[in-house]
C-alpha positions in Angstrom: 35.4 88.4 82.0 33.7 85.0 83.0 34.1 81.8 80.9 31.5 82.0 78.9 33.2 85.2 77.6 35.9 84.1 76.7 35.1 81.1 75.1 32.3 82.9 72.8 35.2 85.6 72.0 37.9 83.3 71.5 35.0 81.1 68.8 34.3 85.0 66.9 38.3 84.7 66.4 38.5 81.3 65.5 35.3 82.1 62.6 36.3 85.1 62.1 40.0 83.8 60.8 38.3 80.8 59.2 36.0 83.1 57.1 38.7 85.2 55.5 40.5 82.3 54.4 37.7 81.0 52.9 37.6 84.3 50.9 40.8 83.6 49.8 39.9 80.3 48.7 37.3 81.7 46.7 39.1 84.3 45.4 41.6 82.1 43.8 39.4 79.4 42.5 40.4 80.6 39.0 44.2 80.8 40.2 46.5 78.4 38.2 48.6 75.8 40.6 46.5 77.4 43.9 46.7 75.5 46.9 43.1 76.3 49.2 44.1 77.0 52.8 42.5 75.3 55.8 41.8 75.8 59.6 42.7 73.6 61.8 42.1 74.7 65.7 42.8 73.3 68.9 41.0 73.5 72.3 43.8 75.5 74.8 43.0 75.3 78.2 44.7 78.1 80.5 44.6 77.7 84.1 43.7 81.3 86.0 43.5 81.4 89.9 41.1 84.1 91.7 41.1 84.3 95.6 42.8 80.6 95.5 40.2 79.2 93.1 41.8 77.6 90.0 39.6 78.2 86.9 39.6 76.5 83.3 39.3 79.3 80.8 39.0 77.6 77.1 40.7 79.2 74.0 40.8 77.9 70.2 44.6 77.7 69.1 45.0 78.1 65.2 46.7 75.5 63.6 45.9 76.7 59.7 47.4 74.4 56.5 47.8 74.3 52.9 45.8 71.4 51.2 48.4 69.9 48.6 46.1 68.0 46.8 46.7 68.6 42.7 44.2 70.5 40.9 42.3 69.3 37.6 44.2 69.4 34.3 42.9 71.6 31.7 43.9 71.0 27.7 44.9 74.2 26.3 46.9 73.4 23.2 49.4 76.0 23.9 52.8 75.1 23.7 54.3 77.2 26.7 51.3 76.0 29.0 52.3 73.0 31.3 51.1 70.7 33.6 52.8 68.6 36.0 51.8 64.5 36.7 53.0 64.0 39.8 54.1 65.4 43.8 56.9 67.5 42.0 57.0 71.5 41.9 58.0 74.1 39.4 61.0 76.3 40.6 60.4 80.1 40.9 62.6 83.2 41.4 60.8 86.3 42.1 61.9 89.8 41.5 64.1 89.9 44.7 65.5 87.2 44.6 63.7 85.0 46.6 63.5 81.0 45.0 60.5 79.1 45.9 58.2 76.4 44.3 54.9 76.4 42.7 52.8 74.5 40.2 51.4 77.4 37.9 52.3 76.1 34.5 50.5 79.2 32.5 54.6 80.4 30.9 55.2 82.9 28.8 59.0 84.3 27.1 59.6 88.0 27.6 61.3 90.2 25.6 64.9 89.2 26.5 63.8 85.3 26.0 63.2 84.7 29.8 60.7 82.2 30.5 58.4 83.7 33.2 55.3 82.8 35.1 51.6 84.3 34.7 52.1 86.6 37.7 56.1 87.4 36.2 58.0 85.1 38.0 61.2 83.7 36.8 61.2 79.8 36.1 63.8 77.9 37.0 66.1 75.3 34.7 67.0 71.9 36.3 70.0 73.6 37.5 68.3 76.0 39.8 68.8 79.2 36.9 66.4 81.4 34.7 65.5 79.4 32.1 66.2 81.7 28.9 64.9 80.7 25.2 67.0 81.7 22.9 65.3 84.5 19.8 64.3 82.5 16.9 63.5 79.3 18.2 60.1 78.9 16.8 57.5 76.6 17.7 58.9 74.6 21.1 58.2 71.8 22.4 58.6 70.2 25.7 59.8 66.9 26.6 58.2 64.7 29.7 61.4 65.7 31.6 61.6 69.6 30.7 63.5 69.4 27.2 62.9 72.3 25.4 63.6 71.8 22.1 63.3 74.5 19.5 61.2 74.1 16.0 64.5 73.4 14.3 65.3 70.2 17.0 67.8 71.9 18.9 67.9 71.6 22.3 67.9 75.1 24.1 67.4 73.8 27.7 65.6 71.9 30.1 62.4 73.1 32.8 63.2 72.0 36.4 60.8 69.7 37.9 61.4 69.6 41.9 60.7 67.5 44.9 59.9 68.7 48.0 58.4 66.4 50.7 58.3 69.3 53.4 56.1 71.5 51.4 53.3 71.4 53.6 55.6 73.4 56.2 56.8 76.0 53.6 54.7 79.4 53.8 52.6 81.2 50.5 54.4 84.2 49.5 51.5 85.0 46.7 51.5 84.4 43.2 51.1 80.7 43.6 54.9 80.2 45.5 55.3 78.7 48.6 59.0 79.8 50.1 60.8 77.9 52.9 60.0 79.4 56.4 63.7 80.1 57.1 66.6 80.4 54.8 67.4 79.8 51.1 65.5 77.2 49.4 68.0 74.0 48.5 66.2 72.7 45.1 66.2 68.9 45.0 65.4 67.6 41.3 62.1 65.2 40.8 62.8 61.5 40.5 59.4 60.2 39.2 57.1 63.6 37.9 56.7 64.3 34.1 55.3 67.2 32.6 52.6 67.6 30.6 52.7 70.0 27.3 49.8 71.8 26.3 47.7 71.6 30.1 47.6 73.6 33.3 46.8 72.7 36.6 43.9 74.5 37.6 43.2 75.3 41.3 42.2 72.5 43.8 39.3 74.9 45.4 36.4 73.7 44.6 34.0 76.8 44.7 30.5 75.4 45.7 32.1 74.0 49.1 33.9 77.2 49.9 30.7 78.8 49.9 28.5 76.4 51.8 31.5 76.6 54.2 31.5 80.6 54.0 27.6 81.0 54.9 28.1 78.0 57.8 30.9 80.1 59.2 29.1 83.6 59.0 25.7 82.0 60.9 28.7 80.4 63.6 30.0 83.8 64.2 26.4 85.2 64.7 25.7 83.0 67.2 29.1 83.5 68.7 28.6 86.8 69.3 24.8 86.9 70.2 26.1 84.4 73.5 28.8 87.2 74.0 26.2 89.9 73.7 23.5 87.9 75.9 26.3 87.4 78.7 27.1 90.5 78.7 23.8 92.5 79.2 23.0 89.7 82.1 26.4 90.9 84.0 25.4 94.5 83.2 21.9 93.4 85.2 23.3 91.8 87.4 25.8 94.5 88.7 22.6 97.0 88.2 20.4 94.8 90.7 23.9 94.6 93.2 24.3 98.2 92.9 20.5 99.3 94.2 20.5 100.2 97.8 18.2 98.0 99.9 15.0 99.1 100.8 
């Protein structure tokens, strides 16, 4: 395949990657905590040789990230929703086991007095734990640093808050976590975040751009693939005109 092949196929790749996250984006712009993904691609030159000839074939290299920018706070007067001002992280523990963070503040307490995220996860105490609320504690309410204090003033235990200044590098495992790439997650507790009673963080997606960006991306890949198409029927001509006998 000549260059211009290659370089129209490796584009189609490159949109075609950046057009599903987009979707994803969009999917989730209703997600509590959601971080939008982005693409991020790099020119890759390979050098090929042919008869002694040494030719530059151009590739796109993916180099996709999570945008960590916060979300805008939303009041919702429930007690068990919070919100986080700050860089830090809520801790989660999902059904296997595995700890990550996340800032999905939309809790609920199930019916053994676990406090648990919107999509079931566990959330974590300052101590790394499942935070548990014990049966008849009433109306709570939640201190700037995680106190939970029940409706008779009793203090029933404390919501992690977590810092994390590698996040960028940790990977989405779904349901608003992000997990470390390798190994066990080592939980380091916030110095300067409060929480917020009462809010969530909605997602930092911002709908109308994804979409501009979705229908820039899909007329991209078009004309990606009409150059493809277009170099290919002129080599398929070309080996036609090389491949009639001479008169």
């Amino acid at each position: 395949m000549d260059n211009i092949g290659y370089i129209s196929l490796s584009a189609a790749a490159m949109l075609e990657r950046t057009l599903d996250v987009t979707a994803n984006n969009l999917a989730n712009a209703n997600s509590g905590g959601f971080r939008a993904s982005r693409n991020a691609f790099e020119e890759l030159l390979a050098d090929t040789r042919r008869a002694g000839d040494r030719e530059n074939v151009s590739y796109a290299l993916d180099r996709s990230y999570v945008d960590m920018s916060a979300g805008p706070l939303e009041e919702t007067g429930n007690p068990l929703d919070l919100a986080i001002r700050g860089s830090a992280w809520f801790g989660y523990q999902g059904a296997d086991g595995t700890v990550g963070l996340g800032r999905d503040g939309r809790f609920a307490v199930d019916q053994e007095g676990m406090l648990r995220t919107s999509a079931g996860l566990a959330v974590l105490d300052a101590g790394g734990g499942p935070v548990m609320i014990p049966p008849g504690s009433g109306d709570i309410s939640v201190a700037a640093d995680g106190t939970i204090v029940s409706e008779g003033g009793e203090v029933v235990g404390q919501i992690g808050l977590f810092d994390e200044p590698r996040i960028a590098a940790w990977l989405p495992a779904g349901d608003g976590m992000f997990v470390p790439p390798q190994g066990a997650a080592e939980l380091a507790a916030s110095i300067d975040s409060t929480m917020i009673q009462g809010f969530t963080e909605g997602s930092n997606v911002n709908p109308v751009l994804e979409m501009t960006r979705m229908i820039d991306v899909q007329r991209a890949y078009d004309r990606s693939m009409t150059v493809a198409n277009g170099a290919d029927e002129l080599r398929k001509q070309t080996l036609a005109r090389l491949g009639k006998p001479s008169t």
